[in-house]
Backbone and ligand atoms as CSV (ligand in chain L), in Angstrom:
chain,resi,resn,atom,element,x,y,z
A,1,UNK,N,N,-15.963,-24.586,3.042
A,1,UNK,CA,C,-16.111,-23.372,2.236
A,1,UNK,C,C,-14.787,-22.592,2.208
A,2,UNK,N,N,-14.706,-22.224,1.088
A,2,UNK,CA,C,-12.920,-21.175,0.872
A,2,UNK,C,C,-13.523,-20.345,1.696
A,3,UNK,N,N,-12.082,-19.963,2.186
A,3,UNK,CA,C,-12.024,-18.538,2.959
A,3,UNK,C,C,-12.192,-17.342,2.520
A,4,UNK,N,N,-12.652,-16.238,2.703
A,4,UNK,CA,C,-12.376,-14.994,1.816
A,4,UNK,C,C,-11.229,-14.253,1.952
A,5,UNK,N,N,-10.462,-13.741,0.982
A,5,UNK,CA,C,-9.188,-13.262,0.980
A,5,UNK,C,C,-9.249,-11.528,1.489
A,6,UNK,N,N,-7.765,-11.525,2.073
A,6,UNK,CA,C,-7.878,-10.106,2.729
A,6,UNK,C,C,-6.361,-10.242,1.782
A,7,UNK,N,N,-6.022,-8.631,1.092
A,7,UNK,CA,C,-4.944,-8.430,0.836
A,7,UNK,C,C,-4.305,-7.061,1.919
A,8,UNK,N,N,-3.244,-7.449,2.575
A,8,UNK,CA,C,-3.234,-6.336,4.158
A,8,UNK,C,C,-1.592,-6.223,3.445
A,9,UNK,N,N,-1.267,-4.675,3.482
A,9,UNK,CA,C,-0.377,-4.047,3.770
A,9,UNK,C,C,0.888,-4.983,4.482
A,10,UNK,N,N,2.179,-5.197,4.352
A,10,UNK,CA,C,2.669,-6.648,4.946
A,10,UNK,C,C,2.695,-5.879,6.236
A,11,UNK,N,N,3.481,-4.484,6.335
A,11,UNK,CA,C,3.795,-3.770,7.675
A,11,UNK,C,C,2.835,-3.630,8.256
A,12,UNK,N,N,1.699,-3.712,8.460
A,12,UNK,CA,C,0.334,-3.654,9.223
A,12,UNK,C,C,0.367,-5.226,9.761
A,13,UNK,N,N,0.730,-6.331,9.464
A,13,UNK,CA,C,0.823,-7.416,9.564
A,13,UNK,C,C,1.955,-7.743,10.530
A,14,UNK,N,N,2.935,-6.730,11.263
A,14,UNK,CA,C,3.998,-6.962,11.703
A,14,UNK,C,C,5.582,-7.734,10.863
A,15,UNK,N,N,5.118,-7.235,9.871
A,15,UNK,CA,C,6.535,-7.762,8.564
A,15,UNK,C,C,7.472,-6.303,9.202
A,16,UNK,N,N,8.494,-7.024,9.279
A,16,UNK,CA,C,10.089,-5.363,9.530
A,16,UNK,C,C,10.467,-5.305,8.245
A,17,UNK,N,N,9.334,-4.707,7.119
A,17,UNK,CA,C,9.877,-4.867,6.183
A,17,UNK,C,C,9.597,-3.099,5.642
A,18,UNK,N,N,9.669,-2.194,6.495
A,18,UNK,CA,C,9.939,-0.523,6.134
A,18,UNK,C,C,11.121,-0.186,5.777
A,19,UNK,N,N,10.737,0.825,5.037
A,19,UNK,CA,C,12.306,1.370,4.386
A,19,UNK,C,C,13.364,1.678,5.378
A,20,UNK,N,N,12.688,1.603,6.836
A,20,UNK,CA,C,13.716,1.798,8.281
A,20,UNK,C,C,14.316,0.520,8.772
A,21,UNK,N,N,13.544,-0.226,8.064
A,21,UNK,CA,C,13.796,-1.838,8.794
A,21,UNK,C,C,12.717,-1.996,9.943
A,22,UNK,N,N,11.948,-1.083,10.351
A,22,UNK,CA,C,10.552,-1.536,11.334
A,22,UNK,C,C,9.539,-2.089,11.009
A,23,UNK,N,N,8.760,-2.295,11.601
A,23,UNK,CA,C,7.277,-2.694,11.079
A,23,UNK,C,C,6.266,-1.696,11.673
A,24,UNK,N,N,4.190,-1.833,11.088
A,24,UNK,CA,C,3.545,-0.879,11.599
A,24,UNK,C,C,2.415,-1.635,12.225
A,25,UNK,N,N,2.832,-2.589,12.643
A,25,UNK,CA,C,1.813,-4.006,12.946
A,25,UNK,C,C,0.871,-3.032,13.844
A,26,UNK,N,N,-1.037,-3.715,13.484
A,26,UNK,CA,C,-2.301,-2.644,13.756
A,26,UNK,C,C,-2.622,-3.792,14.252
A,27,UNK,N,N,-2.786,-4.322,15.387
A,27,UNK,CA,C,-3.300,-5.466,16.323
A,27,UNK,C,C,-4.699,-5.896,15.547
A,28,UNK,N,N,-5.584,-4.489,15.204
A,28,UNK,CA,C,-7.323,-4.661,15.085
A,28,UNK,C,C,-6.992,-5.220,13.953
A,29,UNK,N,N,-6.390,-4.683,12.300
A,29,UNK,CA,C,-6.648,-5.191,11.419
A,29,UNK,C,C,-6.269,-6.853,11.608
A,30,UNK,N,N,-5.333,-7.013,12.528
A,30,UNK,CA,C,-4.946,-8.474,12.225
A,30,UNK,C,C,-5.818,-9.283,13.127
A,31,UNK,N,N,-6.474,-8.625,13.989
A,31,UNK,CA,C,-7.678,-9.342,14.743
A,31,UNK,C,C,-8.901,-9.474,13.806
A,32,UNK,N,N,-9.294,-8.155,12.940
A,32,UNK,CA,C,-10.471,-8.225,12.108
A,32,UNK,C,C,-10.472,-9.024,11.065
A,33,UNK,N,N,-9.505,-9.376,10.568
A,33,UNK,CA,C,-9.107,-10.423,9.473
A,33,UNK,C,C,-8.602,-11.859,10.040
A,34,UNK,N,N,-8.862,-12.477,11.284
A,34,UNK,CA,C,-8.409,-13.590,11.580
A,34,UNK,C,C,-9.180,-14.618,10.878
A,35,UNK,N,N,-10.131,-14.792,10.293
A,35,UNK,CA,C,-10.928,-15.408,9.365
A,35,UNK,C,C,-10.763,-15.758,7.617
A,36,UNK,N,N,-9.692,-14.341,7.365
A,36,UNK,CA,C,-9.475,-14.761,6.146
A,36,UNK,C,C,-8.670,-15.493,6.302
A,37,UNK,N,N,-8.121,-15.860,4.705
A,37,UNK,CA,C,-6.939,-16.034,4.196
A,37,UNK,C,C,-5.823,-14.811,3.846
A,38,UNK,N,N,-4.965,-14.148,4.816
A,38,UNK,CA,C,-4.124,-13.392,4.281
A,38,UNK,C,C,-3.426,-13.367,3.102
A,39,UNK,N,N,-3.312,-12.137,2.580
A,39,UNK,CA,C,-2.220,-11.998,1.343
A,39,UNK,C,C,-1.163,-11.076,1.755
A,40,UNK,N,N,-0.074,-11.227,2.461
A,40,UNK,CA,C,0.531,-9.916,2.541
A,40,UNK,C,C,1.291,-9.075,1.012
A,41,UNK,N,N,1.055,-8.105,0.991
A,41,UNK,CA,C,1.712,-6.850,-0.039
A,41,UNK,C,C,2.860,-6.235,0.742
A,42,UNK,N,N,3.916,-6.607,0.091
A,42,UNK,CA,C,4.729,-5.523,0.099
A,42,UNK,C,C,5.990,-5.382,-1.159
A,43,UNK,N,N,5.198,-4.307,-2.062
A,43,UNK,CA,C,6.187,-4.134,-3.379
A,43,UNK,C,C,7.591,-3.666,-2.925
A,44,UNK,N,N,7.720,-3.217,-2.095
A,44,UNK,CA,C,9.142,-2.137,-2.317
A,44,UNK,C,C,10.010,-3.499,-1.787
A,45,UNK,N,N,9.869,-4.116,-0.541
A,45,UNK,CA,C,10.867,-4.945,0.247
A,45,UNK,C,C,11.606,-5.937,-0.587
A,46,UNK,N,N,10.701,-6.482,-1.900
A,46,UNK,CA,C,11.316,-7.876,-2.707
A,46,UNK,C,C,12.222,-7.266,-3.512
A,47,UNK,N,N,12.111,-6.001,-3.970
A,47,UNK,CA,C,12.982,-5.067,-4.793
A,47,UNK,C,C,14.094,-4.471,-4.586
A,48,UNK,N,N,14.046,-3.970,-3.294
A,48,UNK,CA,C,15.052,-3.056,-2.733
A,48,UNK,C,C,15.729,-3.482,-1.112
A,49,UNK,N,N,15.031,-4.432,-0.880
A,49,UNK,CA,C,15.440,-5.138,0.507
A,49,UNK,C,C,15.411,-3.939,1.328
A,50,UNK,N,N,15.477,-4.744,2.897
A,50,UNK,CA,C,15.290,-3.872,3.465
A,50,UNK,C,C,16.227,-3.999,4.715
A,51,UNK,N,N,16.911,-2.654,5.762
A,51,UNK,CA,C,16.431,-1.277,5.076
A,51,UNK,C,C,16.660,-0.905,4.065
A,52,UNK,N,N,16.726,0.118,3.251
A,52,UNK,CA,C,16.449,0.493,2.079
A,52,UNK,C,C,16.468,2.106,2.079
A,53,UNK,N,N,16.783,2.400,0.960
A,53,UNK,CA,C,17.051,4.062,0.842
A,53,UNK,C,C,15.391,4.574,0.499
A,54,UNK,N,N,15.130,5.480,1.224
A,54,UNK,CA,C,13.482,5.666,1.452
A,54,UNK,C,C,13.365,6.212,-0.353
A,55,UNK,N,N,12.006,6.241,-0.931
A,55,UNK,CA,C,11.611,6.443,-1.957
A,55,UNK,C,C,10.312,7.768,-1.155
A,56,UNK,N,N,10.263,8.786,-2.726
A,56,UNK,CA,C,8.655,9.732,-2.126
A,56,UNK,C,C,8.050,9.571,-4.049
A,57,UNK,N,N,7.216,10.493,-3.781
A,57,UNK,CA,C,6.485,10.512,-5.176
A,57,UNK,C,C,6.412,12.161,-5.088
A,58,UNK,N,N,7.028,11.729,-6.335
A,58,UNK,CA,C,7.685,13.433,-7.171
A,58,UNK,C,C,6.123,13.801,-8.183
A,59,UNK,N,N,6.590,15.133,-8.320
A,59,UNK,CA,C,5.727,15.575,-9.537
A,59,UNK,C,C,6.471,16.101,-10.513
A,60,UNK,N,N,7.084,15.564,-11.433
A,60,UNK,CA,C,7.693,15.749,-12.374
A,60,UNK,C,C,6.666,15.894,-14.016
A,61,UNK,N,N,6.954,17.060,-14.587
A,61,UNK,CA,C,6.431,17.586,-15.842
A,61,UNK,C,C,5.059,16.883,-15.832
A,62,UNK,N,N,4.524,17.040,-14.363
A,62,UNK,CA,C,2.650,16.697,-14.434
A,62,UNK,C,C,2.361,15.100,-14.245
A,63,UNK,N,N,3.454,14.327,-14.023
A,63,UNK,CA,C,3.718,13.328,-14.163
A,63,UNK,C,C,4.204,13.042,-12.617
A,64,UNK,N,N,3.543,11.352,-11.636
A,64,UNK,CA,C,3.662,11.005,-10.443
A,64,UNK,C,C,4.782,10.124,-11.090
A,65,UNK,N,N,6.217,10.456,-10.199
A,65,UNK,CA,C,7.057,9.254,-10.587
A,65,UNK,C,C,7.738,8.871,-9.363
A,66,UNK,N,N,8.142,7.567,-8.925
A,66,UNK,CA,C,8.771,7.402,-7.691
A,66,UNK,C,C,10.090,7.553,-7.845
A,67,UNK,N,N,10.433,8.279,-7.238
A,67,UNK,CA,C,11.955,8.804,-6.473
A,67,UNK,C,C,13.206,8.237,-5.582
A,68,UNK,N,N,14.009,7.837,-5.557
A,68,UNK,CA,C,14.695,7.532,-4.291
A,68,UNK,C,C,15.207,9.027,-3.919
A,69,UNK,N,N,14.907,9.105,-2.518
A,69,UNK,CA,C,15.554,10.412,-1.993
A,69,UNK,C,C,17.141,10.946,-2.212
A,70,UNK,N,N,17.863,10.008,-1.900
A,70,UNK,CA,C,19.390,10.014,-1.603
A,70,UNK,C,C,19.843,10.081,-3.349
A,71,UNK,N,N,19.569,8.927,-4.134
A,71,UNK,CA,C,20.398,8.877,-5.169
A,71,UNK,C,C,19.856,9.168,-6.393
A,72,UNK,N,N,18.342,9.358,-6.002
A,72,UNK,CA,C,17.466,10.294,-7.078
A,72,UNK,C,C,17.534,9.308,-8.478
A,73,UNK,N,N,17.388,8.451,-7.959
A,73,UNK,CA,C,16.908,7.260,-8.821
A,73,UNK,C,C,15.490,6.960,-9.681
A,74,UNK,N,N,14.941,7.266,-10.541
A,74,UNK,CA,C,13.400,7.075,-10.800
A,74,UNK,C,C,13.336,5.430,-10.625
A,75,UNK,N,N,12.721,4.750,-10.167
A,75,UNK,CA,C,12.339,3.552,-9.786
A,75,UNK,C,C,10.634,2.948,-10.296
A,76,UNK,N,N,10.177,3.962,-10.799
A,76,UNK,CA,C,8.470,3.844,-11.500
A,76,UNK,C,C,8.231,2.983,-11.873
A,77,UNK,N,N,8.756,2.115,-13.011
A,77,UNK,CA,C,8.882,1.214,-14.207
A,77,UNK,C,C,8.544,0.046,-13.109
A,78,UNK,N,N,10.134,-0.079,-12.343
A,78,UNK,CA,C,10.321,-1.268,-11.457
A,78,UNK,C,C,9.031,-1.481,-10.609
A,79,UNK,N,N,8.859,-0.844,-9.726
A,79,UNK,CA,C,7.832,-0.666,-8.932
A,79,UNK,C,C,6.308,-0.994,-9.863
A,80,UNK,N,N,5.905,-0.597,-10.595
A,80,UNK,CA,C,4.618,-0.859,-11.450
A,80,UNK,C,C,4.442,-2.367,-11.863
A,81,UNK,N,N,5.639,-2.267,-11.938
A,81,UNK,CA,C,6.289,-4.185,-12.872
A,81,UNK,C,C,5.985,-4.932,-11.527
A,82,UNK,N,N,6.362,-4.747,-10.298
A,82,UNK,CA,C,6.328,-5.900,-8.691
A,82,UNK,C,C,4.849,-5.750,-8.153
A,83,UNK,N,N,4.440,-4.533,-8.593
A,83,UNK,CA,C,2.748,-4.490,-8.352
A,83,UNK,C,C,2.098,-5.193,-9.156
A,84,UNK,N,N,1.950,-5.326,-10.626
A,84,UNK,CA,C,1.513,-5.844,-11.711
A,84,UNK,C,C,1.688,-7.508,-11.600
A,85,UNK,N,N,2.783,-7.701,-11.015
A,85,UNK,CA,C,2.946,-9.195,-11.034
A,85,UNK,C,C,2.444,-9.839,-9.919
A,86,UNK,N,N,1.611,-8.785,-8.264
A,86,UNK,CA,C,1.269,-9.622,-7.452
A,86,UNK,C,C,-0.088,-9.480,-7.898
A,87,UNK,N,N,-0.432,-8.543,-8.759
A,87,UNK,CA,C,-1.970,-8.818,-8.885
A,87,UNK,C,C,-2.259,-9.515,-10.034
A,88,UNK,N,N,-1.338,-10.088,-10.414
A,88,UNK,CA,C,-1.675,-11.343,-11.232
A,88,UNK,C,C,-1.908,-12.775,-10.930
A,89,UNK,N,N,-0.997,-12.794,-9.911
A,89,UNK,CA,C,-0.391,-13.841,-8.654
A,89,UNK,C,C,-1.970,-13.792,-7.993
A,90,UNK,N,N,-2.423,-12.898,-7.909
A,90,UNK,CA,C,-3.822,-12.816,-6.691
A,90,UNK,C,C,-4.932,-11.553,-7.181
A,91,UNK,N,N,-5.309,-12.210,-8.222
A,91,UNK,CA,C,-6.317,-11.522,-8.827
A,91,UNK,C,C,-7.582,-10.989,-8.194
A,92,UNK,N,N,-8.068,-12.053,-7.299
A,92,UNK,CA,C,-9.222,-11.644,-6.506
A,92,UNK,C,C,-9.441,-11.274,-4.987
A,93,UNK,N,N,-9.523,-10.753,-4.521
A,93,UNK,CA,C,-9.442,-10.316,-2.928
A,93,UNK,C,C,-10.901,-9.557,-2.477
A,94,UNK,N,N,-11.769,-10.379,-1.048
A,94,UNK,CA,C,-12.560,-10.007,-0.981
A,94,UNK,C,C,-12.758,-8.355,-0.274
A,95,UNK,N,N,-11.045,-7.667,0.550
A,95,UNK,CA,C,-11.049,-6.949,1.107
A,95,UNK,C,C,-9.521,-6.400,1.292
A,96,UNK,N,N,-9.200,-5.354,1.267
A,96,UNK,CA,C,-7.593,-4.713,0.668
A,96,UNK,C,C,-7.469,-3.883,2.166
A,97,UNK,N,N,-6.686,-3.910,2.886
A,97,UNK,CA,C,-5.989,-2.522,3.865
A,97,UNK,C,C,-4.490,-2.363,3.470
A,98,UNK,N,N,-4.568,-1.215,3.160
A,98,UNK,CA,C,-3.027,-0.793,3.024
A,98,UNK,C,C,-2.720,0.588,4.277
A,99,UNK,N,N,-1.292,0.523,4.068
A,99,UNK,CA,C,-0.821,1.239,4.911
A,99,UNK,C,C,-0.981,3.139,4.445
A,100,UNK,N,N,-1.379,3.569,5.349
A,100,UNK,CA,C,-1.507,5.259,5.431
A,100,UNK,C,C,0.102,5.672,4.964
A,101,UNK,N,N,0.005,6.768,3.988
A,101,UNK,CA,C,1.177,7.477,3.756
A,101,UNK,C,C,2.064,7.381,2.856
A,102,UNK,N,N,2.331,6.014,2.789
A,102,UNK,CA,C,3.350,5.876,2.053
A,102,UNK,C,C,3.750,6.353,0.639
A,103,UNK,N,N,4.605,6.239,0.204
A,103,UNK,CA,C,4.796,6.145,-1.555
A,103,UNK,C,C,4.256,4.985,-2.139
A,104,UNK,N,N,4.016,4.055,-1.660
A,104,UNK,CA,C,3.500,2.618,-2.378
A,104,UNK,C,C,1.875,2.445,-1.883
A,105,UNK,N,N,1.714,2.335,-0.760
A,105,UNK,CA,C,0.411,1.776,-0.256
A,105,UNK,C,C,-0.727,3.267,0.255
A,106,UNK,N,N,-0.306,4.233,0.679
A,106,UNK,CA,C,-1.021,5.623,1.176
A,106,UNK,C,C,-2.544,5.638,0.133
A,107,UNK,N,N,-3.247,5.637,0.492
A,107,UNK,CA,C,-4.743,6.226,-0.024
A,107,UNK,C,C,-5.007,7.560,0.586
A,108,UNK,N,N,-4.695,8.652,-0.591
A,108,UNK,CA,C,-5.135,10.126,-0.285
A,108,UNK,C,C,-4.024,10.754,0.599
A,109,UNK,N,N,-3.426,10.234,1.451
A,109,UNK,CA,C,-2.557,10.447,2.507
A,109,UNK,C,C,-0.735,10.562,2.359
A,110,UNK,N,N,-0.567,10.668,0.688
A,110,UNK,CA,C,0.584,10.235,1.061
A,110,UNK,C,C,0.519,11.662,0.502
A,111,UNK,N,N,2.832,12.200,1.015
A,111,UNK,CA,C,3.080,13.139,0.530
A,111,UNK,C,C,3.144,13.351,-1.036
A,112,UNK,N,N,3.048,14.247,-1.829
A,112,UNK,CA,C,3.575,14.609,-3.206
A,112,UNK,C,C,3.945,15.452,-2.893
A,113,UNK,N,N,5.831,15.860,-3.808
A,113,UNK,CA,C,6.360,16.963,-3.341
A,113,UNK,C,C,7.204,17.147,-4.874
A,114,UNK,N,N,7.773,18.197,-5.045
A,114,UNK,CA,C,7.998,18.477,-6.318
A,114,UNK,C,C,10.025,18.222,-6.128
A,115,UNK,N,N,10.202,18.866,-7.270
A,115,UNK,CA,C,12.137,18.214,-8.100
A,115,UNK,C,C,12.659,18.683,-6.745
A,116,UNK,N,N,12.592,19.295,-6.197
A,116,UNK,CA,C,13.257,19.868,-4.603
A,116,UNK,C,C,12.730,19.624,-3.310
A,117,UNK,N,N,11.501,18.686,-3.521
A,117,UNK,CA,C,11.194,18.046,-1.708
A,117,UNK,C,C,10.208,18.836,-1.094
A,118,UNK,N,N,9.880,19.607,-1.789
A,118,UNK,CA,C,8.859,20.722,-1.377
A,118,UNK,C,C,7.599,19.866,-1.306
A,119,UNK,N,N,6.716,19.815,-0.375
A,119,UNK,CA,C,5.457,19.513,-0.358
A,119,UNK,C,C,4.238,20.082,-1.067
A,120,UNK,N,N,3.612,19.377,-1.655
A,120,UNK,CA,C,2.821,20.228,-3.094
A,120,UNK,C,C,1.450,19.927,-2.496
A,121,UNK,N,N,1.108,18.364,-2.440
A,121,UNK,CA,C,-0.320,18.432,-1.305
A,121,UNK,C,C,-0.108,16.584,-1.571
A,122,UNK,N,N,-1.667,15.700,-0.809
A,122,UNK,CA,C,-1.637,15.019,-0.495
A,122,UNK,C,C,-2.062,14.164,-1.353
A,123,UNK,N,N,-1.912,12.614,-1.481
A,123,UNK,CA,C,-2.252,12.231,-2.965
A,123,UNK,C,C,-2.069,10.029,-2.616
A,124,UNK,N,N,-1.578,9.827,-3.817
A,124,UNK,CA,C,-1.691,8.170,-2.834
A,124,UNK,C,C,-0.751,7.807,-3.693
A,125,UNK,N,N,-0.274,6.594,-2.765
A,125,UNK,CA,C,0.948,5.779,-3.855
A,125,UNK,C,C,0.536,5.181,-4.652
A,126,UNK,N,N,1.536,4.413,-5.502
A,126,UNK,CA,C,1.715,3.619,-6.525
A,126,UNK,C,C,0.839,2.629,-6.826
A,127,UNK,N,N,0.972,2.007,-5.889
A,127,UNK,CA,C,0.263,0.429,-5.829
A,127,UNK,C,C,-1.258,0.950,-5.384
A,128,UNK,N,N,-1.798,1.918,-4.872
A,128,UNK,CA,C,-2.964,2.169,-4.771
A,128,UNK,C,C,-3.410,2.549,-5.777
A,129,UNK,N,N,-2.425,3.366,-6.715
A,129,UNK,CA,C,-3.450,3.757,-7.992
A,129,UNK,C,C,-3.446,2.918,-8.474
A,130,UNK,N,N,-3.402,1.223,-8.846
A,130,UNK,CA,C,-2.825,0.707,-9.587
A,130,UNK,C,C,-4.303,-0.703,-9.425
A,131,UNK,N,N,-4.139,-0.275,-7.963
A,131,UNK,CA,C,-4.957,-1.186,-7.210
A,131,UNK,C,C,-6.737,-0.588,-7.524
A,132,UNK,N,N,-6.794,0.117,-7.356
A,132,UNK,CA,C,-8.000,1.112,-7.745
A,132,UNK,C,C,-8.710,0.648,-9.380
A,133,UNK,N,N,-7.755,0.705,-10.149
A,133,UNK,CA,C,-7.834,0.014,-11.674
A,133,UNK,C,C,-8.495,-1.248,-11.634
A,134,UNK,N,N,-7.508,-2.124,-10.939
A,134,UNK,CA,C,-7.909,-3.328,-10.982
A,134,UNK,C,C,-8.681,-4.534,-9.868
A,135,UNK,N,N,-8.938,-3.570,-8.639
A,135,UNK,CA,C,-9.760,-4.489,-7.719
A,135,UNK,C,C,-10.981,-3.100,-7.868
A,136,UNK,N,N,-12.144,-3.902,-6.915
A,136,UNK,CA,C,-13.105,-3.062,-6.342
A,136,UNK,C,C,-12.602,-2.052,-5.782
A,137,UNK,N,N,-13.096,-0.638,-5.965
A,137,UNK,CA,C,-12.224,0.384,-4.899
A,137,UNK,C,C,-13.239,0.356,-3.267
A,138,UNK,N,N,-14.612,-0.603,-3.803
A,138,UNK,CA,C,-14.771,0.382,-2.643
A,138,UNK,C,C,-14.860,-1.020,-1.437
A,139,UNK,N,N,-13.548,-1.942,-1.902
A,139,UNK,CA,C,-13.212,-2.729,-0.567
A,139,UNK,C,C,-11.792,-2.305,-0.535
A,140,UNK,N,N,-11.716,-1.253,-0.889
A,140,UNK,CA,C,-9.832,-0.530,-0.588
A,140,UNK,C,C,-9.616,0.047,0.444
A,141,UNK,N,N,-8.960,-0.090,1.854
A,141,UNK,CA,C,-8.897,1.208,2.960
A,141,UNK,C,C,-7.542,0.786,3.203
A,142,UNK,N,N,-7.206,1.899,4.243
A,142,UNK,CA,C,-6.336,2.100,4.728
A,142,UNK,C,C,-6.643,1.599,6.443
A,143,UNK,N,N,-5.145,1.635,7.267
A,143,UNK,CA,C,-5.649,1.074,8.742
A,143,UNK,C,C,-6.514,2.216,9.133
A,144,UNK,N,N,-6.726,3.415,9.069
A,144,UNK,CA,C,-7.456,3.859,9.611
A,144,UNK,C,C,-9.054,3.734,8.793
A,145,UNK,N,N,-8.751,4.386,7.819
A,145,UNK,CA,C,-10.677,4.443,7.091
A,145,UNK,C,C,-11.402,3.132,7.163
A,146,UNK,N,N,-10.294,1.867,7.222
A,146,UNK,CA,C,-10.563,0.763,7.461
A,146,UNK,C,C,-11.726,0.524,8.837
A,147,UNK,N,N,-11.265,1.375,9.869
A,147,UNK,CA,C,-11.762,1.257,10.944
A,147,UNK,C,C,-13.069,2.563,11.196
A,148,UNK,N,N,-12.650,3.435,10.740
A,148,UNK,CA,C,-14.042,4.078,10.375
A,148,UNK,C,C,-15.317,3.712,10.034
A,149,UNK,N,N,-14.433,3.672,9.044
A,149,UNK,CA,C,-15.789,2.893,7.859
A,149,UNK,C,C,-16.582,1.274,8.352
A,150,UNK,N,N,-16.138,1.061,9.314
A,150,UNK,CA,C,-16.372,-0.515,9.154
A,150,UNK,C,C,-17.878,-1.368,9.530
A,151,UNK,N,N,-18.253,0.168,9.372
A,151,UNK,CA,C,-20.137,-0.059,9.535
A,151,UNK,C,C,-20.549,-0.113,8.289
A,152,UNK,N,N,-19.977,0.841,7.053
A,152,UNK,CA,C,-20.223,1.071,5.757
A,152,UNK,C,C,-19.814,0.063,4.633
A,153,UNK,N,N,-18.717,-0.761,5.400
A,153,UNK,CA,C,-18.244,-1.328,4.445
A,153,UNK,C,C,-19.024,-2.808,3.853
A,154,UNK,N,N,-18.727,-3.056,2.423
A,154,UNK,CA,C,-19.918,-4.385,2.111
A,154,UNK,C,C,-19.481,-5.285,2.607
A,155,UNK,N,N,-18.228,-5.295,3.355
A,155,UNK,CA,C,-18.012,-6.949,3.665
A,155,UNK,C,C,-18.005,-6.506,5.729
A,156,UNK,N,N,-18.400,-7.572,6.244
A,156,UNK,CA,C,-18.453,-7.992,7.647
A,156,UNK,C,C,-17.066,-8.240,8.141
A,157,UNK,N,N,-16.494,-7.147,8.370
A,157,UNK,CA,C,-15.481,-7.042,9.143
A,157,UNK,C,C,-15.722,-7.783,10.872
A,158,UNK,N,N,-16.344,-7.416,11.056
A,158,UNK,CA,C,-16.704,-7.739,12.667
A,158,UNK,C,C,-17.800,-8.934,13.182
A,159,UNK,N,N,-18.007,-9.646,13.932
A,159,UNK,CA,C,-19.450,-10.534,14.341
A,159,UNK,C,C,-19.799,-10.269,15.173
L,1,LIG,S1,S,3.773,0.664,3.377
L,1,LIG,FE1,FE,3.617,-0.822,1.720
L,1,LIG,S2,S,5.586,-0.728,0.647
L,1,LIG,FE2,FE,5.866,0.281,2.647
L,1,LIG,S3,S,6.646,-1.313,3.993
L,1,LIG,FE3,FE,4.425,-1.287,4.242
L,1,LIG,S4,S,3.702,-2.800,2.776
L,1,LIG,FE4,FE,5.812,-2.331,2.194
C-alpha cells in the first residue's frame, strides 16, 4: 500500500536551510511522520541560497508583499512562482506542518509590519496563503498547533 504523504517545513526536518544558515529540527514532528513519505518545503533556500539576506512581509498600499530587509528588494512574484511550482510537483499531501513565524511558512504567527518595520499585527506567510487555496486547510498546522491539535486532527498522527 502507498504511503501517505506528509509535506513538513524542510527546517523542522533538520535542513540548515534558514535565512541564518540554521535549522529548527522538532524531533516529534519527525517522529510523528516516520510512516509517511516525506516532502520537504523549502521555497526561499532554492532561490536565494542560504544564508541569505532575511525577507518579512510588508503591508504596502493594502497589499502583503515580501521584502528583503537590507536591500528592500520586493521578491513576491519570485517566491509565488517556487511555491506554485512545488505544488504542482506534489499536488496531493495527506498532511502539511510548516514552520511558526516565518515570511514563507508562519500560519497566523508571522510578523506583518509596514514601509518602516513597524509591527502592524500577526498574519501568515506566503506559501501558507497559497497553500490554503490549494490543499485541504484543515490538514495545515504548524509545529506547534500540529501538536495541539493532534486529537482533532482527521488524520492519525499517533498509534
Ligand atoms: S520556515 Fe520555510 S522558508 Fe524558512 S527555512 Fe523553514 S522551510 Fe524554508
Amino acid at each position: 500500500m502507498a504511503k501517505k504523504k506528509a509535506i513538513i517545513s524542510a527546517c523542522l526536518l533538520g535542513e540548515y536551510c534558514r535565512y541564518d544558515g540554521k535549522t529548527k529540527q522538532v524531533n516529534e514532528v519527525i517522529e510523528a511522520f516516520k510512516d509517511y513519505e516525506i516532502i520537504p518545503f523549502c521555497p526561499e533556500a532554492p532561490l536565494f541560497g542560504t544564508p541569505r539576506e532575511r525577507i518579512r512581509v510588508v503591508l504596502l498600499d493594502g497589499e502583503h508583499r515580501i521584502i528583503t530587509d537590507v536591500t528592500n528588494k520586493d521578491v513576491t512574484e519570485m517566491l509565488e512562482k517556487e511555491i506554485i511550482r512545488f505544488i504542482k510537483k506534489n499536488p496531493h499531501a495527506d498532511a502539511i506542518v510548516l514552520k511558526s513565524k516565518s515570511p514563507s511558512c508562519g500560519i497566523a504567527t508571522t510578523s506583518i509590519v509596514d514601509a518602516d518595520k513597524n509591527f502592524l499585527r500577526l498574519g501568515n506567510g506566503i506559501a501558507t496563503n497559497i497553500f490554503f487555496q490549494k490543499y485541504n486547510e484543515n490538514i495545515i498546522f504548524d509545529e506547534h498547533s500540529f501538536k495541539e491539535n493532534k486529537n482533532l486532527c482527521p488524520i492519525t498522527y499517533y498509534k
